[in-house]
C-alpha positions as CSV (number, residue, x, y, z in Angstrom):
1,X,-13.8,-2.4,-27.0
2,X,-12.1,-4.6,-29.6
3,X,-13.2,-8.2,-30.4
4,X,-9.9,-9.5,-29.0
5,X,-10.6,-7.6,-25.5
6,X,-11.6,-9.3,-22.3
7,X,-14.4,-7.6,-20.9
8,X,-14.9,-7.5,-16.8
9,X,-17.8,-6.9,-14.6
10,X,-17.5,-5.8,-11.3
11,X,-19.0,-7.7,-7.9
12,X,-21.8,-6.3,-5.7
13,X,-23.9,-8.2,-3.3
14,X,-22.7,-11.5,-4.7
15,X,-23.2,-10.6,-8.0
16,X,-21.2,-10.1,-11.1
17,X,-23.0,-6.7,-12.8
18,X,-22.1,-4.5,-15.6
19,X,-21.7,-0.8,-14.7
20,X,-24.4,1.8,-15.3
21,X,-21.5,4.5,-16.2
22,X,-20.4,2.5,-19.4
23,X,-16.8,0.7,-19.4
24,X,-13.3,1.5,-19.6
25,X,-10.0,0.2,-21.7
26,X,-7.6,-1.3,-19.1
27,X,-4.1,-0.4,-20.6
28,X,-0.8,-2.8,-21.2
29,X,1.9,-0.3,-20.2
30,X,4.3,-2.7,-22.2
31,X,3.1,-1.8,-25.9
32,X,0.4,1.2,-24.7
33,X,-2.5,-1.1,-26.5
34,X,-6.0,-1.9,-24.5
35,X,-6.4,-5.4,-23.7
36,X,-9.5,-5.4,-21.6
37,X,-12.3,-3.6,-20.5
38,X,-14.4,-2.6,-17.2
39,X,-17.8,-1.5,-15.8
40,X,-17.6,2.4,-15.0
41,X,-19.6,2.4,-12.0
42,X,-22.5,5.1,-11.2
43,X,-22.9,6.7,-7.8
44,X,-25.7,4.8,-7.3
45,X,-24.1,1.2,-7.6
46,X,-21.7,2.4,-5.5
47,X,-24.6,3.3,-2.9
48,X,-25.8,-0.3,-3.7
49,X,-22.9,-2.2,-2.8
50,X,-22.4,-0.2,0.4
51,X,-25.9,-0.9,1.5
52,X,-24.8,-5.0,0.3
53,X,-22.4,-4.4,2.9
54,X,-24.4,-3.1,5.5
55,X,-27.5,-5.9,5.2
56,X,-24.6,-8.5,5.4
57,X,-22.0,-7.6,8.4
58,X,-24.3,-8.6,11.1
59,X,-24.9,-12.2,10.1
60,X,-20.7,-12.1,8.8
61,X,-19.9,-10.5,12.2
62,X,-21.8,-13.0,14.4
63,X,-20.1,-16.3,12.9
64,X,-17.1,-17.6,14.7
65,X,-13.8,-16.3,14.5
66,X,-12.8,-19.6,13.4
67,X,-15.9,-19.7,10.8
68,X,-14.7,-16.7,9.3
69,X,-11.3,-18.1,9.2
70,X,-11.8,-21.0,7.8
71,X,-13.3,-18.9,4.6
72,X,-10.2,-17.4,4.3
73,X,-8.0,-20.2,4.3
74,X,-9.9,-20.9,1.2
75,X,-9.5,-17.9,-0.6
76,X,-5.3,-18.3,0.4
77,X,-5.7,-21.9,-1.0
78,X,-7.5,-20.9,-4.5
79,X,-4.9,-17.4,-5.0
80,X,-2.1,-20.4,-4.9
81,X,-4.2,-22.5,-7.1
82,X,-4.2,-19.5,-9.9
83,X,-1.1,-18.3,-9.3
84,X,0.8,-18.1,-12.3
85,X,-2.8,-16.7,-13.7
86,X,-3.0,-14.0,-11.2
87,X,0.7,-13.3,-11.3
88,X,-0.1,-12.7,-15.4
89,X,-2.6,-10.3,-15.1
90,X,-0.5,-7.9,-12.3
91,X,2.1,-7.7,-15.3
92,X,-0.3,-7.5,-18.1
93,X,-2.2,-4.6,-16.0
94,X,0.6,-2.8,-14.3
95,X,4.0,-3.6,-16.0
96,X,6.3,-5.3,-13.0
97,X,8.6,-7.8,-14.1
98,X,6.8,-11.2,-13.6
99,X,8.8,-12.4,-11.0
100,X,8.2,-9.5,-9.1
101,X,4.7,-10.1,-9.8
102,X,4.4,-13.7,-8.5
103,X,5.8,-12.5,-5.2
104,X,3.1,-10.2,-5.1
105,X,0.5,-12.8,-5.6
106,X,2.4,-15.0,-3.0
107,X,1.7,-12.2,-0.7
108,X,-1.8,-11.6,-1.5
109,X,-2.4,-15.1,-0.4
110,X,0.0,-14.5,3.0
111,X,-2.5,-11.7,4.0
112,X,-5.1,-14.2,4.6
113,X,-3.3,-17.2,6.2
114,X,-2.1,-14.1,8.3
115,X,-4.8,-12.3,9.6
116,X,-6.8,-16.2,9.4
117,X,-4.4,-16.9,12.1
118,X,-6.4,-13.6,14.5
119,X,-9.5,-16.5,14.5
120,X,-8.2,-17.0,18.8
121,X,-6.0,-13.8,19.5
122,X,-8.7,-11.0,18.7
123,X,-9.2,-10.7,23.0
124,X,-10.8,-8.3,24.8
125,X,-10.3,-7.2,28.7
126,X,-12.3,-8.3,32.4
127,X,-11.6,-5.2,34.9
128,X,-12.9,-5.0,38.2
129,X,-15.4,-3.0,39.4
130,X,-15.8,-0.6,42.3
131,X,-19.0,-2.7,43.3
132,X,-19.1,-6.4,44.5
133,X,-21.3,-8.7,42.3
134,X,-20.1,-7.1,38.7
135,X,-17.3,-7.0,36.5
136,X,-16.7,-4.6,33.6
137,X,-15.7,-6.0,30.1
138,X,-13.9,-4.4,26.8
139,X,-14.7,-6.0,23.9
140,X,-13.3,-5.5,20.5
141,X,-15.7,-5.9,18.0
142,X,-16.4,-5.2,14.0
143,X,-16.2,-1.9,12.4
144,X,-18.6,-2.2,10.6
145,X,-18.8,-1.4,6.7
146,X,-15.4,-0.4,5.3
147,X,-14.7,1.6,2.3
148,X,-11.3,1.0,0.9
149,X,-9.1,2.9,-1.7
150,X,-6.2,1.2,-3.3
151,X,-3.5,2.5,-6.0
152,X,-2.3,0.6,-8.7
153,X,1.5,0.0,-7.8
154,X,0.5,-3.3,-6.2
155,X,-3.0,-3.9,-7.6
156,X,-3.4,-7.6,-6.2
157,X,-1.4,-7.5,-2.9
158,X,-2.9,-4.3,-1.8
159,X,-6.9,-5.9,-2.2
160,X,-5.8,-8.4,0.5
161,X,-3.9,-6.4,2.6
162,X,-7.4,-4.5,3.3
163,X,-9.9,-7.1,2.5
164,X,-8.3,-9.9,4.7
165,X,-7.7,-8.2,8.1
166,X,-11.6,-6.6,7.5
167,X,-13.0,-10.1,7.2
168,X,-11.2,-12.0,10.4
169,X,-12.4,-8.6,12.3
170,X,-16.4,-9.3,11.5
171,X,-16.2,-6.5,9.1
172,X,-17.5,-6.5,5.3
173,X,-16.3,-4.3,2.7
174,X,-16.3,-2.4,-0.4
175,X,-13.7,-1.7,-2.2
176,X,-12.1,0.5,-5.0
177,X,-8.7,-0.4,-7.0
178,X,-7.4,2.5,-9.1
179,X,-8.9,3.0,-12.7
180,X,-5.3,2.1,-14.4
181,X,-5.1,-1.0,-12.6
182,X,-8.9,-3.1,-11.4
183,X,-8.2,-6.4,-13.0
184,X,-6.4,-7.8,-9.8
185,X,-9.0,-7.2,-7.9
186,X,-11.6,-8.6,-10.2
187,X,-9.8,-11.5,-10.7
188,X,-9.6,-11.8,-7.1
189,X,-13.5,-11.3,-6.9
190,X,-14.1,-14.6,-9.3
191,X,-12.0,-16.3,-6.0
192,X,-14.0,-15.0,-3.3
193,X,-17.1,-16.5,-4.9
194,X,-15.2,-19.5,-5.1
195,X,-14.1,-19.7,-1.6
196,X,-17.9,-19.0,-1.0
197,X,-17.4,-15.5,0.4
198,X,-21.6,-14.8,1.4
199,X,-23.1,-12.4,-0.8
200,X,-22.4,-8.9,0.3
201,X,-19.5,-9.2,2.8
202,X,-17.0,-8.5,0.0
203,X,-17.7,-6.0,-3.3
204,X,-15.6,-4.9,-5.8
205,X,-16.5,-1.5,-7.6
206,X,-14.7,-0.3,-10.6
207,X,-14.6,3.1,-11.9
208,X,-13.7,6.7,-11.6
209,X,-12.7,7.9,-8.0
210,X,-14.8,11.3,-8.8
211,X,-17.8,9.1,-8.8
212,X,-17.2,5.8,-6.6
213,X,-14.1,7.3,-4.1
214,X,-16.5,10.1,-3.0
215,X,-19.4,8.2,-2.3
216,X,-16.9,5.7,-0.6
217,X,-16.2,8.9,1.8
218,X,-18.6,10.5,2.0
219,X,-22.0,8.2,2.8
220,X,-22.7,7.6,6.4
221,X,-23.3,3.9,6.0
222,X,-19.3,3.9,5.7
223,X,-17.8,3.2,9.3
224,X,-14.2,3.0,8.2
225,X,-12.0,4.3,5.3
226,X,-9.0,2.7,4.7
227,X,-7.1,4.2,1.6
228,X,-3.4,3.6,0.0
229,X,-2.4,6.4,-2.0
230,X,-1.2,9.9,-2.6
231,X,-0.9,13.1,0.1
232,X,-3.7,15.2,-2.4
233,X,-6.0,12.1,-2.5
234,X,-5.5,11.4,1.7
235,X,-6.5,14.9,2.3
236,X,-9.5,14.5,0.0
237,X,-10.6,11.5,1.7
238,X,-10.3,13.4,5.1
239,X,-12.2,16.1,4.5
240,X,-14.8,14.1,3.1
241,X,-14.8,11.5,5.8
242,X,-15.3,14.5,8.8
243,X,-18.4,15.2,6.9
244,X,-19.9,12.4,8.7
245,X,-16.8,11.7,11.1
246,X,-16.4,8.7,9.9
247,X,-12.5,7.4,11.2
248,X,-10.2,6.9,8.4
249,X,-6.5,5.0,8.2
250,X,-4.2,6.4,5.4
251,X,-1.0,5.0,4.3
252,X,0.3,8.1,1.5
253,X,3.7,8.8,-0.2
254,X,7.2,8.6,0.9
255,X,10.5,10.2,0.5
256,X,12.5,7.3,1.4
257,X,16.4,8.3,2.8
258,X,19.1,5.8,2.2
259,X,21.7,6.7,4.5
260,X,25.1,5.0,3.8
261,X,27.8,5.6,6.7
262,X,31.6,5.4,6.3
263,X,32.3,2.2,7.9
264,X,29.1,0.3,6.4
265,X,29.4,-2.6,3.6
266,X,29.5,-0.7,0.5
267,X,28.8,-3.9,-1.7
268,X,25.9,-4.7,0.1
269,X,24.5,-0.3,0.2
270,X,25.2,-0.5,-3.2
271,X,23.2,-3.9,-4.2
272,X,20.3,-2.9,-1.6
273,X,20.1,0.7,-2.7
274,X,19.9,-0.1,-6.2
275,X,17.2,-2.9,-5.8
276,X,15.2,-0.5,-3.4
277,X,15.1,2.5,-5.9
278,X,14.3,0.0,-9.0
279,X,12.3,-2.4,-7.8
280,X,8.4,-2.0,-9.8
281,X,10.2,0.9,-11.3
282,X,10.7,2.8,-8.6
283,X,6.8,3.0,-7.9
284,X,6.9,1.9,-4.6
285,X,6.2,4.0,-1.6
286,X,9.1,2.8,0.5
287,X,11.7,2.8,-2.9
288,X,15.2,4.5,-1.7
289,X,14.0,8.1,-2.8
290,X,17.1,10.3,-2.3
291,X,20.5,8.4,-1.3
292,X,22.9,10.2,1.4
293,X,26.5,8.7,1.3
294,X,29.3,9.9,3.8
295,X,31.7,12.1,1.6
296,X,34.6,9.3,2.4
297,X,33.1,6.4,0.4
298,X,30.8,8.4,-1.5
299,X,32.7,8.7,-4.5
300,X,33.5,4.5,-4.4
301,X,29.3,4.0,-4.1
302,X,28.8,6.4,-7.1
303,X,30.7,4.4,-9.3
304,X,29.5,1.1,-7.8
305,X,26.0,2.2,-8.0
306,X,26.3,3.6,-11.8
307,X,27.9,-0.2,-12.7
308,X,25.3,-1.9,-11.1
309,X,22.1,0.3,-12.6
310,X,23.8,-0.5,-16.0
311,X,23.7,-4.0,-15.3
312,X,19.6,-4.0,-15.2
313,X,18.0,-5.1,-17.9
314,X,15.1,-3.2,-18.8
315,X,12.8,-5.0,-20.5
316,X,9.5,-7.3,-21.2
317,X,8.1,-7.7,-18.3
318,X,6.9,-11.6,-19.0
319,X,10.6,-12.1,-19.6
320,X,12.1,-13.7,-15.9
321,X,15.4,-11.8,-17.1
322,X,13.9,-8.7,-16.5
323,X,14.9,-6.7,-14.3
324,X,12.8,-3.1,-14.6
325,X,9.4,-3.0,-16.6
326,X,8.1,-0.2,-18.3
327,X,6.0,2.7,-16.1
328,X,2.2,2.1,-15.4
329,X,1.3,5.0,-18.1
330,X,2.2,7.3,-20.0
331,X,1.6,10.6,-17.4
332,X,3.3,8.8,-14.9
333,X,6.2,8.5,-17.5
334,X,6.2,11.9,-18.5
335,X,5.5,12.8,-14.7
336,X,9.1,11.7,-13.9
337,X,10.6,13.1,-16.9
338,X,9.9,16.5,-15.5
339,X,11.6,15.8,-12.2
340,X,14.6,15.1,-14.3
341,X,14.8,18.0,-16.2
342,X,13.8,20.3,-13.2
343,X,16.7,18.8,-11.2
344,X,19.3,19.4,-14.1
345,X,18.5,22.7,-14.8
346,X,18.3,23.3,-11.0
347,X,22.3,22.3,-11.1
348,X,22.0,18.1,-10.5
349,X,24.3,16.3,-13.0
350,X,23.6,13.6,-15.0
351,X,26.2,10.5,-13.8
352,X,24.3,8.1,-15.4
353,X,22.2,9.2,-18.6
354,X,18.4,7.4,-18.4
355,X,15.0,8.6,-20.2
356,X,13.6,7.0,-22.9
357,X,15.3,4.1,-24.6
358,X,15.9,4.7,-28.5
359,X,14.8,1.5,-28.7
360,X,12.6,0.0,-26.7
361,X,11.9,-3.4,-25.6
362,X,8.0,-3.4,-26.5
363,X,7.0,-1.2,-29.4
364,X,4.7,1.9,-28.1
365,X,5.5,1.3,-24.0
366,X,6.2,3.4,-21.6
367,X,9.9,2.8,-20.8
368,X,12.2,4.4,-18.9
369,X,15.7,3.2,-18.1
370,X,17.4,4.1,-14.9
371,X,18.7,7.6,-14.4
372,X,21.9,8.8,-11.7
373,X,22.3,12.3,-10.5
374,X,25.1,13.7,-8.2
375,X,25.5,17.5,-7.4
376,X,22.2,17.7,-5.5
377,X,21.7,19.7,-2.7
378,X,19.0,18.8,0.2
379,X,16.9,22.0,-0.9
380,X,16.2,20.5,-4.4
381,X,12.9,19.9,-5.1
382,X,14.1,16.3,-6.5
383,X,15.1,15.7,-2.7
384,X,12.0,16.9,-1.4
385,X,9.5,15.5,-3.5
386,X,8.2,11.7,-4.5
387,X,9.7,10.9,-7.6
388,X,8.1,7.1,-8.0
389,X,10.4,6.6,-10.9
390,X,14.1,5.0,-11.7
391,X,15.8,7.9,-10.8
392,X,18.4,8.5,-8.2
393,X,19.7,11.4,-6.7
394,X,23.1,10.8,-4.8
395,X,24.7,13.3,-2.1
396,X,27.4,13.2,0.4
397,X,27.2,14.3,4.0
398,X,29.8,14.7,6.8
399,X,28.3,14.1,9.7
400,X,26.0,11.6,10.9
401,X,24.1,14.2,12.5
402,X,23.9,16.1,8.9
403,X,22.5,12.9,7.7
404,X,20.0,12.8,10.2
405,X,19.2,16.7,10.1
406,X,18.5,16.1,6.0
407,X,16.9,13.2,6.7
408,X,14.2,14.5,8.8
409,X,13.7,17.7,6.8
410,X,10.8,16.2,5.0
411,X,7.1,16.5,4.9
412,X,7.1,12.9,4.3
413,X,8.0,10.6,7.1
414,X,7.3,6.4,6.2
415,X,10.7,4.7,5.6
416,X,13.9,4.7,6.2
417,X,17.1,3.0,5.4
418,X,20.7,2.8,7.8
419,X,23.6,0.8,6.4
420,X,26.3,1.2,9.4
421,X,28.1,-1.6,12.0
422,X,28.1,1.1,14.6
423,X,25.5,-0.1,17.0
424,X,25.9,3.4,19.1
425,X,25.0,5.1,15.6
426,X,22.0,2.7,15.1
427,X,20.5,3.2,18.3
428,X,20.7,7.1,17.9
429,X,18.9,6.8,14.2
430,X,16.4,4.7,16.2
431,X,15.7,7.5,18.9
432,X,16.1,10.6,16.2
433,X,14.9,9.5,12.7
434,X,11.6,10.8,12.9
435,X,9.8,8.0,10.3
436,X,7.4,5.4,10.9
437,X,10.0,2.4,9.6
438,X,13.1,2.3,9.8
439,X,15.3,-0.6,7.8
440,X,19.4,-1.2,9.2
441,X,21.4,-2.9,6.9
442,X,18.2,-4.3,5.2
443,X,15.7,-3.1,2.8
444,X,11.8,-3.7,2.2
445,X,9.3,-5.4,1.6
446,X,8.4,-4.7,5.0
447,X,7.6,-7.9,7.0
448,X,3.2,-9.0,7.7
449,X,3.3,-9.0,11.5
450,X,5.0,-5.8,11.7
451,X,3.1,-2.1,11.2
452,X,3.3,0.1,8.6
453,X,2.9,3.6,9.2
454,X,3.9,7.3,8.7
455,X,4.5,10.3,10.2
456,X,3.9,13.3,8.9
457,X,2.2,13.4,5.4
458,X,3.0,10.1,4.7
459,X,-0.3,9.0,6.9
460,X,-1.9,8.3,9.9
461,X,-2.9,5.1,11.0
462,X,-1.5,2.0,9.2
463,X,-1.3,-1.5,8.1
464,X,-0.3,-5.0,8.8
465,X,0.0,-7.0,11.8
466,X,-2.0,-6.3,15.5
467,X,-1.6,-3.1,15.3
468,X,-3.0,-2.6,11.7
469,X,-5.7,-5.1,12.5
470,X,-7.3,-2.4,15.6
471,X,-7.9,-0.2,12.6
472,X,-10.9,-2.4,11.8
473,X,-12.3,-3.0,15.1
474,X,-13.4,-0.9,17.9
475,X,-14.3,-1.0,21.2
476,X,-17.2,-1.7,23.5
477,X,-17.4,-1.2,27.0
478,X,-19.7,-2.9,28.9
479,X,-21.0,-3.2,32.5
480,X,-22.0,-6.3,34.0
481,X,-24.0,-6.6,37.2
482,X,-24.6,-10.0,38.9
483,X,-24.9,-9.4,42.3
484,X,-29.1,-9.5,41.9
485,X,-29.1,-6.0,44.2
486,X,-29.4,-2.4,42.5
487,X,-26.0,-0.8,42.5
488,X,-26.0,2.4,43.0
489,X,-23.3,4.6,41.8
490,X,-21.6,7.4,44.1
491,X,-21.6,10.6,42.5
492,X,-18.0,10.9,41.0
493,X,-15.2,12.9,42.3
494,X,-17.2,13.3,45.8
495,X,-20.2,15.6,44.5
């Protein structure tokens, strides 16, 4: 660490601690130079916070509903207190153009007036019973101790969108951001001691995902795992978690279609395919992966989409005229290089020449300025595979049922995008795209009181809204008798 780096410490129990594994440079991606550093926790410390977790979710999960929210309507108030602050360190961390970055830190504060709002709607179910003089009841209570795994394309939005619908449910948590990208969540740490979050219900543990990801799935004081991430790394944590069948809820990649029909508003496709594919840099798991235009207009949206994706500017991210940042590192830069070159040697064509800029807008970044290819087939592997980088492949169709054949040829199955005015076509993509979203005549960010979730290898189970929130509680059954008599049951089914 240099004298002009911030140095972090991680929270456990309460506590701010250094990490028994050593530390680790955090990484501008605009100039490639360390600006901080952070505790490399040991498997140990990682045991540590998950038995913090476990010593404090009875007393968490026995306060009120309206206790609990009430703590995190303080944590909403003090992220909009540090706002520009927090919206500063998302940049500084992960490279997102800042106003990007402050709508991220708007939404990490969302997340908790959202689920704070579950404080009266969390409701379980009265059925009768076969006996007079007792009722059955279905409660919905906590989890327990959840693990969670987040990746560093949204390293401050993504800590509340598990923390805050585990804390309305009674649940405490640890939780792991990626190694490229834990200042977010440690920032976010300071404000849940602030907000007077008690010790243990919420820890933050830095380090490698070798060390603290597989104790995360693979003790048995974990009840849930809740991960954002890759197909390779969701596998992992599956594997792991059925070592002690501990449930998990996994929200993976994406291989988004953008399907553009003959009679839809081509300005509009154009504009919202563009800022779909480039927005974060393309690092997004919903970003308009491969774009299928009808062969009528599709010539007329390859040049409108070429004009527009020469309009971007790529450039400082702490700049609000910028439009694309730089990628989060270097391997994920050179990552999407080699899609590029695998697709124009594979036959693609290059309608709009990207890569590295000659020169860049921060000495030593990692930039990449937006890249359009046409002659794709569906079989290429650029149309099969995540790129999570400013490129675009374009390719016509004729039919809508072509579109919708390519469409659902994918191991991947989260979002999807329809730009059409034929309400007879929208309501077949609605019964035959086989993805978890789709978007008509609208792109993402996807909304909080809605669920997102996969199909396929893009996840099961999911986030947001009531439906996300039942990932973190479970149920209990249980039998009331009142009648002051012994009821006695009848053997079932007449034995």
């Amino acid at each position: 660490m240099t004298k002009d780096q911030t140095a972090y410490k991680m929270y456990i129990d309460g506590r701010f601690v250094d990490g028994d594994s050593g530390t680790r440079d955090v990484i501008n991606p605009a100039d490639g130079k360390p600006f901080a550093s952070v505790p490399e926790a040991s498997a140990d410390q990682t045991r540590q916070a998950i038995a913090a977790a476990r010593k404090a979710q009875r007393a968490w999960g026995l306060k009120s509903p309206l206790e609990r929210a009430g703590v995190m309507k303080r944590i909403a108030a003090a992220i909009r207190k540090n706002h520009a602050r927090l919206a500063e360190i998302v940049v500084r961390e992960q490279g997102k153009p800042i106003n990007e970055a402050m709508g991220e830190v708007g939404g990490a504060a969302e997340f908790f007036d959202y689920f704070a709002e579950f404080a009266r709607r969390i409701q379980g179910e009265i059925l009768p019973s076969d006996f007079a003089g007792e009722q059955i009841w279905i409660q919905r209570v906590p989890v327990g101790v959840v693990g969670a795994i987040i990746p560093w394309n949204y390293p401050s939005a993504l800590v509340s969108r598990k923390v805050a619908p585990a804390l309305i449910a009674g649940d405490t948590i640890v939780l792991k951001p990626h190694e490229d990208t834990p200042l977010s969540a440690l920032e976010l740490a300071r404000i849940f001691a602030e907000a007077e979050v008690p010790a243990g219900v919420v820890n933050i543990v830095t380090g490698r995902g070798e060390t603290v990801g597989e104790v995360l799935c693979t003790e048995p004081g974990v009840d849930l795992i809740t991960m954002t991430g890759s197909v390779p790394t969701g596998k992992r944590i599956m594997a792991n978690a059925s070592r002690n069948l501990t449930p998990v809820s996994l929200e993976l990649g994406g291989k988004a279609p953008f399907i553009v029909l003959e009679d839809a508003d081509i300005d509009l496709a154009v504009r919202s395919a563009a800022t779909s594919r480039y927005m974060n840099c393309g690092q997004v798991c919903i970003c308009n992966e491969r774009t299928l235009v009808h062969r009528s207009v599709y010539d007329r949206f390859v040049e409108g989409f070429v004009e527009f994706s020469k309009s971007l500017m790529v450039g400082d991210p702490m700049r609000t005229t910028t439009d694309i940042g730089p990628k989060v590192s270097l391997e994920e830069l050179e990552k999407v290089e080699g899609v590029v070159a695998e697709a124009v040697s594979g036959g693609a064509r290059m309608a709009l020449v990207g890569g590295r800029p000659k020169t860049p807008p921060v000495e030593g970044g990692y930039w990449l300025t937006p890249t359009v290819l046409t002659g794709v087939t569906a079989d290429m592997p650029i149309m099969t595979r995540e790129i999570f980088g400013p490129v675009v492949p374009i390719m016509p169709f004729d039919t809508f049922e072509e579109a919708v054949e390519i469409t659902n040829a994918s191991r991947y199955g989260l979002s999807a995008y329809l730009f059409t005015n034929d309400l007879g076509r929208v309501m077949n993509a609605v019964n035959d795209v086989s993805f978890g979203e789709i978007y008509v005549n609208r792109i993402g960010p996807e909304a909080l009181q809605g669920y997102h979730v996969g199909f396929r290898e893009s996840g099961l189970g999911g986030d947001d809204g009531s439906h996300g929130l039942e990932s973190y509680l479970r149920k209990k059954t249980v039998y009331v008798n009142y009648s002051g008599g012994a009821t006695v049951p009848l053997m079932p089914y007449g034995r």
